[in-house]
N, C-alpha and C positions, 0 to 999 in steps of 0.2 A: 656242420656249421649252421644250417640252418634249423635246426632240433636249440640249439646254445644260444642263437638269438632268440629266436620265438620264447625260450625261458626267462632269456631277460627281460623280454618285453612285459611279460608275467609278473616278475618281481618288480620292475619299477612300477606299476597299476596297482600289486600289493602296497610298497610300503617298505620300507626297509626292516619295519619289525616282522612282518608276515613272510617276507620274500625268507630272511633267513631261516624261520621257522619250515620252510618250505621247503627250502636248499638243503638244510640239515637233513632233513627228515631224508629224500631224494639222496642225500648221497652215502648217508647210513644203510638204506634199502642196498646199491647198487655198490655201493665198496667191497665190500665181501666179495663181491662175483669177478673180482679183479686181478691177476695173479701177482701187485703188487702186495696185494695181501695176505698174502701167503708169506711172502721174501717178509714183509715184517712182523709178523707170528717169529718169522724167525731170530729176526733182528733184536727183538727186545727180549727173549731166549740168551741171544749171547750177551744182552746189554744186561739182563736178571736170569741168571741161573736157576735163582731158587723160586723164580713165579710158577705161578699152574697157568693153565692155558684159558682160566674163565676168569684170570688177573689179565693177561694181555689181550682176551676178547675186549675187556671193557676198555681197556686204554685205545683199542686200534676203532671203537662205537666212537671215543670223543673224537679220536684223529679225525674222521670221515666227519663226523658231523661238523668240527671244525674249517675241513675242506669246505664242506657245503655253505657256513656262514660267509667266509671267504669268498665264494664264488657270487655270491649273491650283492654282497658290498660294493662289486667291482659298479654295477649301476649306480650307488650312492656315494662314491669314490672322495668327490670333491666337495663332500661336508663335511668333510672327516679334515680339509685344510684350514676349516676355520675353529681347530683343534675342540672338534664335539668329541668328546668321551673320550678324551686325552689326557693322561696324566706325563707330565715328564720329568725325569729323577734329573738331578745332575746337568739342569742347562746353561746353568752360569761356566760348566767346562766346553761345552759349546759357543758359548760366546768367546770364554779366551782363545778359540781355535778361530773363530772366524777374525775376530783383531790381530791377530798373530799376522793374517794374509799370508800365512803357508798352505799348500797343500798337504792334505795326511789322508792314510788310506782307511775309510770304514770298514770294517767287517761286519761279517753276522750270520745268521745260519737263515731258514725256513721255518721261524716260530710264528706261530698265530698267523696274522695279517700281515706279511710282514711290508707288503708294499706301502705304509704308513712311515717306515723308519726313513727310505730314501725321500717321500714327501715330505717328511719335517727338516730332515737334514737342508735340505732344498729352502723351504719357507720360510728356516730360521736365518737364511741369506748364505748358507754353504753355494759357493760355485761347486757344483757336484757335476758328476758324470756316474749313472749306474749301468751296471755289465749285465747282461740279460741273454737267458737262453729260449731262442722263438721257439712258440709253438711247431710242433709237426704239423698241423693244420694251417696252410698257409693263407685263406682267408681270414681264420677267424685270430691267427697273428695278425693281422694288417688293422683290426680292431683293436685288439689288445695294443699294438704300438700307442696308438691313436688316441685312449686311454691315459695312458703313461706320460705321454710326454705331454700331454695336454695338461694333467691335474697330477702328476708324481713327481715327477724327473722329468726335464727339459731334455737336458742330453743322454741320451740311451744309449751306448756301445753296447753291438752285438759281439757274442761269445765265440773267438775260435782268432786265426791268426792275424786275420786284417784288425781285427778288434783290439787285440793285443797293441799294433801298431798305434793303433786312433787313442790307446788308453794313453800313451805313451807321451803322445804329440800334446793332447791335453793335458795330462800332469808337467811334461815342463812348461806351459804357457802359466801353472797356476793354480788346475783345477781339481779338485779332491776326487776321488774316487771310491764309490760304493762297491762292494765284494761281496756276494755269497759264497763261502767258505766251503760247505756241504754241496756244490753243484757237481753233477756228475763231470769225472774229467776224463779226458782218455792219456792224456801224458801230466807228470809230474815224480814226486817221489814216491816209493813204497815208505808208508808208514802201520807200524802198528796199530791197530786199531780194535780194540777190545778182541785181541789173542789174533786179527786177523789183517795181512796186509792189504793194505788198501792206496789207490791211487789218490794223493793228496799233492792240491796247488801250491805251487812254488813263489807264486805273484806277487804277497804281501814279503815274504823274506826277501824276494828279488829286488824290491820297492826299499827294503832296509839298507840293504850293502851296498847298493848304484847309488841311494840319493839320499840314506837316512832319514830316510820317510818317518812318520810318528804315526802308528798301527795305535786305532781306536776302536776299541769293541763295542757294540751297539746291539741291545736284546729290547727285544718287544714281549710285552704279557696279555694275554684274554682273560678277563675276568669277568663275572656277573654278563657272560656272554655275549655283554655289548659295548663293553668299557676296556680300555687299552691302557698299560705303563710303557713306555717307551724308559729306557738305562741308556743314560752315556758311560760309558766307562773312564777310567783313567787311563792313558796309555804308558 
């Protein structure tokens, strides 16, 4: 906790261009020595058969350097709401969702930054609620909240069953709900999953059948490593 601040205090004195310069670098060093990294050596093996292992070195160099700009952002968080270095595809299908005055559920995975898609969602006037898994780190979660709900998302639901409950009680009052799709789950369905079953959430279908929810897909892009697209989808 106190190594993660003392960083940041670093990065905000840098700059937001130096700090991710900084962070990249830092987390490209120290990702490798991770045993996440290994599991994704493996990962992109079954996701590309036919790669060599100095094709998936390079892709899991940007992952980690990507981590590291990410990490470094979080100090500069709330310049990014007066949409600096934002591109957004598709927001006039944003608007006819927010005039509609229904609730629908976002999706989205863990692309780039992605803590910018539930900030616009939010800023573009969505009543949103995002679902969130704390840090193990229980101080430096009580930061990260803090963060969040200050300059991302207002209302934060934490991940597991009271969470579940609070999503629930907010979607009938009205309020949309942000989803990452890819979070680790411990109950749901086996699904195939590139030859391999995997435990995947039931949330968004559940949201279909109870209330005919309208599932909207939401992708974020990192470009020119300082510049963001944000996609609405069509549902």
């Amino acid at each position: 906790y106190i190594l993660i601040i003392f960083l940041l205090l670093i990065f905000k004195l840098l700059g937001i261009r130096y700090a991710r310069i900084l962070s990249g670098k830092i987390f490209t060093l120290i990702g490798p020595l991770f045993r996440s990294n290994e599991l994704s050596h493996k990962n992109l093996l079954r996701a590309f058969p036919k790669s060599d292992f100095d094709e998936r070195k390079k892709i899991l160099k940007k992952m980690w350097t990507n981590y590291g700009y990410i990490f470094s952002e979080y100090m500069f968080i709330k310049n990014f709401r007066n949409n600096e270095n934002l591109i957004i595809e598709n927001q006039e299908d944003l608007e006819k969702i927010i005039k509609n005055s229904q609730p629908v559920i976002f999706i989205s995975g863990h692309f780039s930054n992605f803590e910018l898609m539930a900030m616009h969602l939010e800023k573009s006037g969505v009543d949103l609620a995002a679902i969130y898994r704390p840090l193990n780190n229980k101080y430096l979660n009580n930061v990260m909240e803090k963060i969040r709900e200050k300059y991302i998302c207002k209302k934060q639901i934490k991940k597991g069953i009271s969470g579940t409950k609070d999503l629930l009680k907010s979607f009938k009052k009205g309020t949309s709900v942000a989803l990452m799709i890819d979070q680790r789950v411990s109950e749901g369905i086996k699904s195939n999953f590139f030859n391999k079953m995997a435990l995947t959430t039931t949330i968004p279908a559940q949201f279909v059948r109870k209330y005919e929810a309208q599932i909207v897909p939401v992708y974020i892009e990192r470009f020119e490593y300082n510049k963001f697209k944000i996609q609405i989808y069509k549902s």
